[in-house]
N, C-alpha and C positions, 0 to 999 in steps of 0.2 A: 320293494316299495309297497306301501297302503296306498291304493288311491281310490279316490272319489272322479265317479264319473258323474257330474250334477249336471245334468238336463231340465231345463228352470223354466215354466212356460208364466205366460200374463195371465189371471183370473179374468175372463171374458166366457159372457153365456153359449160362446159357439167352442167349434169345435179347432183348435189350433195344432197344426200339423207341421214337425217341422221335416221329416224325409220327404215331403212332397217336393215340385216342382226344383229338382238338382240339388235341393239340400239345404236353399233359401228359405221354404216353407210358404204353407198356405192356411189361410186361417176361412171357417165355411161359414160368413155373414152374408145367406145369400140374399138379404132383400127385407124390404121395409113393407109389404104385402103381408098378410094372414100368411096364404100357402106359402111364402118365403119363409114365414117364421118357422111354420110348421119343420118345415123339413131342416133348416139350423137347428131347432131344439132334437130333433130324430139322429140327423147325424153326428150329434155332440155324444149323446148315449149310444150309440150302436159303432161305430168306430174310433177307434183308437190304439196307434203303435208307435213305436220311438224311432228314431231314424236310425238304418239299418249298420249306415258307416259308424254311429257310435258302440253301438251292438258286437258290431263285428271287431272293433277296436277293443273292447273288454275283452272278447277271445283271444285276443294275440298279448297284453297282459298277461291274462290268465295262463298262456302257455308255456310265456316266457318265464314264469314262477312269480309273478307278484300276486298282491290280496287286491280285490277290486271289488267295488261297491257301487251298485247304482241308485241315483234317487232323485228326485222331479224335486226336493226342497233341500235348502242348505240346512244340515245338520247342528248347527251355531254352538251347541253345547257337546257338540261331538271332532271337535275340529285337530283336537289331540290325537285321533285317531287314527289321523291320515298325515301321509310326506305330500302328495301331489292330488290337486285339484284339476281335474280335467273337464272345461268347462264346453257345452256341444253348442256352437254357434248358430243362429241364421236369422233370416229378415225377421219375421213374426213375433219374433220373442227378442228380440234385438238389446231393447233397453232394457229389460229383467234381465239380462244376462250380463248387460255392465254392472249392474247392482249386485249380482254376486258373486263377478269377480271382483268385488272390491270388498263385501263383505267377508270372502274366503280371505284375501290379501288380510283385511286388517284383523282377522281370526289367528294370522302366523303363515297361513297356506303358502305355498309356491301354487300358482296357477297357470297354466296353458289354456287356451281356446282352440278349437279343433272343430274341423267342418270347412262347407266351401265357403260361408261367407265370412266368415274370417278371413280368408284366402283370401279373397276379392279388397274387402272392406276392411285391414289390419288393427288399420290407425286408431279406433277405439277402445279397441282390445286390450293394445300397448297402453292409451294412457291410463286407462282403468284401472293396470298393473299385470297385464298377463303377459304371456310370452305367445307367440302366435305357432301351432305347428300349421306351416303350410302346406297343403297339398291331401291327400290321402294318408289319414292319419294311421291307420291299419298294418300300412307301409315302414310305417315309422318306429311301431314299438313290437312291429313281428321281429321275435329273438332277442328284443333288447334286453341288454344288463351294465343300466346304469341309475345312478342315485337321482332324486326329485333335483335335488342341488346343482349337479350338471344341467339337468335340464331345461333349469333357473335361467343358468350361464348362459343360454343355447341365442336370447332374445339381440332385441327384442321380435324378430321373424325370420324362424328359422324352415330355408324351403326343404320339404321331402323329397325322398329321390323314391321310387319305385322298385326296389332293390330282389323283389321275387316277383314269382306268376301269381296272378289270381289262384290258380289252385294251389298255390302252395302256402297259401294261408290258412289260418286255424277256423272250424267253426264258430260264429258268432255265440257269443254266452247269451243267451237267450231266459235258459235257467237264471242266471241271476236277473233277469227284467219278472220271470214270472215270480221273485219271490213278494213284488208288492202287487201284480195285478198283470193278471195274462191278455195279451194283444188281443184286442177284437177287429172283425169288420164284417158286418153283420148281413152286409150284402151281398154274401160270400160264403153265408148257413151262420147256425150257431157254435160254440164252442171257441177254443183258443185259434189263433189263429196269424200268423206272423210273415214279414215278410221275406223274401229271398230275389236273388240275382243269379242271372244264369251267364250274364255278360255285361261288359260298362262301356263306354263312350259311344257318340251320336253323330254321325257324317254329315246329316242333313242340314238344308238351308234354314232351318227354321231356328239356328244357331243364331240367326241376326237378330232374335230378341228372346231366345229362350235358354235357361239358364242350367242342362243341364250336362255341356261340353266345357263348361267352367266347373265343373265338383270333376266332369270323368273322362272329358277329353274327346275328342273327335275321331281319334282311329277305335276302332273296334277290338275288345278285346273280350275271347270266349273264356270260357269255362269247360274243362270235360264234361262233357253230358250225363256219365256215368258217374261221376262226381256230384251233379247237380241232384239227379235222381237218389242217391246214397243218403246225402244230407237230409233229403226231403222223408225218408223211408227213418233216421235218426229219431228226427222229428217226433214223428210220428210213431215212433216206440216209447221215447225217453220224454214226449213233454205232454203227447196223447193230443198234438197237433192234427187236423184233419183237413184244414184249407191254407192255401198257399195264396202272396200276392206278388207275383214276379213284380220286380223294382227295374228290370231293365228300361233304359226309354225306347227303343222299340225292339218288344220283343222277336219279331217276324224280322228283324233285320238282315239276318242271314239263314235263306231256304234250308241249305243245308245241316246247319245247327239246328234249328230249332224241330227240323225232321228227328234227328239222331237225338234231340231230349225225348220228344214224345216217346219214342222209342224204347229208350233208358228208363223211362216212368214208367211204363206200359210196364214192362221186366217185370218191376217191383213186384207185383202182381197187390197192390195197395189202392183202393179205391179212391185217392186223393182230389181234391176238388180246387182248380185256383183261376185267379184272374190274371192279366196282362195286357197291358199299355201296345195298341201295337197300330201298324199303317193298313187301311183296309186293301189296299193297293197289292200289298204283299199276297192275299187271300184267292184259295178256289177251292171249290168244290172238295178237290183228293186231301188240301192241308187240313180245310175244317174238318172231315171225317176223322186225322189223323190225329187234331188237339185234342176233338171231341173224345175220343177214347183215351188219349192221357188224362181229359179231368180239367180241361177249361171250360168254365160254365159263365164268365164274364169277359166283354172285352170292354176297355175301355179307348174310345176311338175321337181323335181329337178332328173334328171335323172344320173348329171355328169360323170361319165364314163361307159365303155362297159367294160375295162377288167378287166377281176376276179379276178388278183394278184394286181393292182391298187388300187381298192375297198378296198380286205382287208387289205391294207396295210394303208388305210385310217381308217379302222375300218366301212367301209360304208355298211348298208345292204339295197338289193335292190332286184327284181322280175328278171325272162329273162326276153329278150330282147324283147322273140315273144311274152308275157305277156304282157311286155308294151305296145306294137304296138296295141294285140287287143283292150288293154281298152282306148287306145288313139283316135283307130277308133270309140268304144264304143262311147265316150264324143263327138265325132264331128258327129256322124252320130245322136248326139239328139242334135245339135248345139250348142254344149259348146265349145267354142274354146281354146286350148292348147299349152300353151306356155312352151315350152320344156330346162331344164336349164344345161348347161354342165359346167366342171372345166375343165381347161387346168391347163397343169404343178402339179399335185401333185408330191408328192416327188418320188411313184415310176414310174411314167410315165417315157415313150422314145417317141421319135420321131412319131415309130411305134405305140405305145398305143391312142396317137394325132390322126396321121393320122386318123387310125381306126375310132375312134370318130367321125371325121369332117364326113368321108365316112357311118357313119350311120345315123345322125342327116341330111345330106342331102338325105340320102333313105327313113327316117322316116315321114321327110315331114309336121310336127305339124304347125300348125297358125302360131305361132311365134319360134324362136329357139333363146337364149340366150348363148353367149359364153363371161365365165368368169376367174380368174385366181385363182388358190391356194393361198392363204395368211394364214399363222400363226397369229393369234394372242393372248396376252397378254390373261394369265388366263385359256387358255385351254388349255387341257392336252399336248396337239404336241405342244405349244411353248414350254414345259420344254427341249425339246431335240432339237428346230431349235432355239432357241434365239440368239445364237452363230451364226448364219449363218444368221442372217438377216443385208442386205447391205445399210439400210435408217435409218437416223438417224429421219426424220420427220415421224408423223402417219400420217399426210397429201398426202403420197405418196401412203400409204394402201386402194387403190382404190377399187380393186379386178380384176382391171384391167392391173396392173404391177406386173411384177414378182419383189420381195421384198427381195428373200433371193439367196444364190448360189444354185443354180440347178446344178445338178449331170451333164443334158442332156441339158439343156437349157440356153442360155444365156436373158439377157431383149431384147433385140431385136430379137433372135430366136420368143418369145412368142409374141410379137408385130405385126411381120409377118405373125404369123400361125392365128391370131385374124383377121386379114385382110382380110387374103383366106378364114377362113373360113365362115366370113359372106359375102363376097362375092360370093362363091360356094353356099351359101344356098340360098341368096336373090333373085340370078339371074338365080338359075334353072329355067328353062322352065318348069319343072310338077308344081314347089310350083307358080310360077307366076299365071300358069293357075287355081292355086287353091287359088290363092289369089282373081284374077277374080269372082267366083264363091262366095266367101266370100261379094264381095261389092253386087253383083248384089242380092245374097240374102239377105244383109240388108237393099238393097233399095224398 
């Protein structure tokens, strides 16, 4: 088969991402403030990469002997070219993505939708005209040998089965993404830069509103370490890749794997440099020395709120506060720099729950501080009881930056405001400024 893998995002001056947040995606409008802008206009230019399941699904194509093509706009005058349209779904880009599976359709194409919010959310897909592959698309066309035509027939939602191990899949074609424009993320060094998985699904309770045991499931599943490491050392020959972004959702999930990667990395004997998504809970003293010399220089640690009735009314479990502070200091005093991530507006937040927030995320003083919004979404458990109360009829609004449904305490401009001040109170204190000082002069 030719196929077109068309990943199709909305013209908007931020940065829209769709492997974030389980594969729903995030788009970074963080605020209607100066310093908000600043840093949307910063992060739209210095980051940027495809989501990793479509990537990785072009490898198992490519292995299986077909031609595959990737590309961010529908080729209109090239549609001859191809048997199957493989269209990469998720929230952010939601309605651009029915318009070209309908544009691919009325071009002749067979079309598929692939991703988790497809999974989730079919029924547009179908009437748009596509066929839905459900599940882990990767799964689906590892070894396949069959016509666009069958898998026309397949609709209109056909569920995947998992039919191999994680390691028994093909490298992601990565090369075909650098042939229009190599992954960046800038907070991470310069040069190309891409992401990778060292293991998929999420046990944790914060499943009750977070989306990404819906794209990978809740039991845990590894990767050989010396597999992960191998990929990573490829990499880094054949693309001249030099930093890495583990996609797992928490990478420190298992002691004992993520000992045995550093390990495996270490081997390499390759100075590699990457970030990862992880619980600070997991962290001491003997693991940071042991990232640190694999080459983790960022973590990103979802802290979202400080108060207790908040948390559990999210279902969120998390350390104190003075816990986190130490191993935050921990991570930076071995130079691992820490980006710190908050949620405004859950449902049982006030004012005061915010406020509090803002005033500890500026006392906390991490690398970077991320402020974002509550969003429901489709499939997990807290949309069964907000679905009714969400006030957008587009997924294209589902940013994580807009409030989406009625808040109790909050109106969408209350939330707008308080995204403002708060990255403005943090960017422009004078302690983190002169800490930010301190950060260049020592990477220079």
């Amino acid at each position: 088969m030719r196929v077109l893998v068309l990943d199709v995002y909305p013209d908007r001056p931020y940065r829209v991402c769709k492997d974030n947040n389980g594969g729903f995606g995030t788009a970074n409008d963080y605020g209607d403030g100066l310093v908000a802008r600043l840093l949307t206009w910063m992060v739209a230019r210095a980051v940027d990469f495809p989501p990793l399941h479509a990537v990785q699904t072009m490898g198992e194509l490519r292995a299986a002997g077909h031609d595959v093509e990737y590309s961010r706009t529908f080729p209109a005058g090239r549609a001859k070219d191809f048997d199957l349209c493989l269209v990469v779904s998720s929230a952010v880009a939601h309605e651009t993505e029915l318009t070209a599976v309908r544009a691919a359709r009325a071009a002749g194409l067979i079309v598929a939708a692939i991703g988790p919010f497809a999974t989730v959310v079919p029924d547009p897909y179908v009437a748009a005209g596509a066929v839905v592959l459900a599940g882990e698309p990767e799964f689906f066309f590892h070894g396949l040998n069959c016509s666009a035509a069958e898998i026309g027939a397949l609709g209109p939602v056909h569920d995947i089965e998992a039919r191999v191990d994680l390691d028994d899949l093909s490298y992601p074609a990565w090369d075909l993404v650098f042939r229009t424009s190599a992954p960046k993320m800038g907070f991470l060094g310069g040069g190309a830069s891409i992401p990778i998985a060292s293991a998929r699904g999420c046990p944790y309770s914060c499943a009750h509103y977070c989306t990404y045991p819906l794209q990978q499931g809740r039991k845990l599943r590894r990767r050989d370490p010396a597999k992960v490491a191998a990929e990573m050392a490829h990499w880094w020959h054949t693309l001249d890749v030099r930093t890495f972004l583990f996609r797992d959702p928490v990478f420190t999930a298992s002691r004992r794997h993520v000992e045995a990667l550093c390990d495996a990395i270490i081997a390499t004997g390759l100075p590699v440099r990457f970030g990862a998504e992880l619980h600070l809970k997991d962290l001491d003293e003997a693991l940071v020395e042991r990232l640190y010399r694999a080459g983790l220089r960022m973590v990103y640690a979802g802290i979202e709120s400080v108060t207790p009735a908040v948390l559990a009314d999210a279902a969120r479990q998390t350390i104190p506060t003075d816990a986190q502070e130490a191993t935050i200091r921990l991570l930076e005093k071995r130079g691992i720099k820490v980006k710190a991530m908050y949620i405004f507006g859950f449902p049982a937040d006030t004012r005061e729950s915010v406020e509090h927030l803002i005033d500890y995320a500026v006392a906390l003083r991490s690398a970077y501080a991320q402020f974002c919004v509550f969003t429901p979404y489709p499939g997990t458990p807290i949309w069964g009881t907000m679905a009714g109360q969400v006030t957008t009829g587009r997924f294209e609004d589902f940013t994580q930056w807009h409030l989406v449904f009625n808040h109790p305490a909050f109106s969408a401009a209350d939330i707008r405001e308080l995204l403002g001040r708060a990255y403005r109170r943090y960017y422009t204190n004078p302690f983190w400024m002169v800490k930010l000082a301190k950060m260049v002069l020592s990477a220079s």
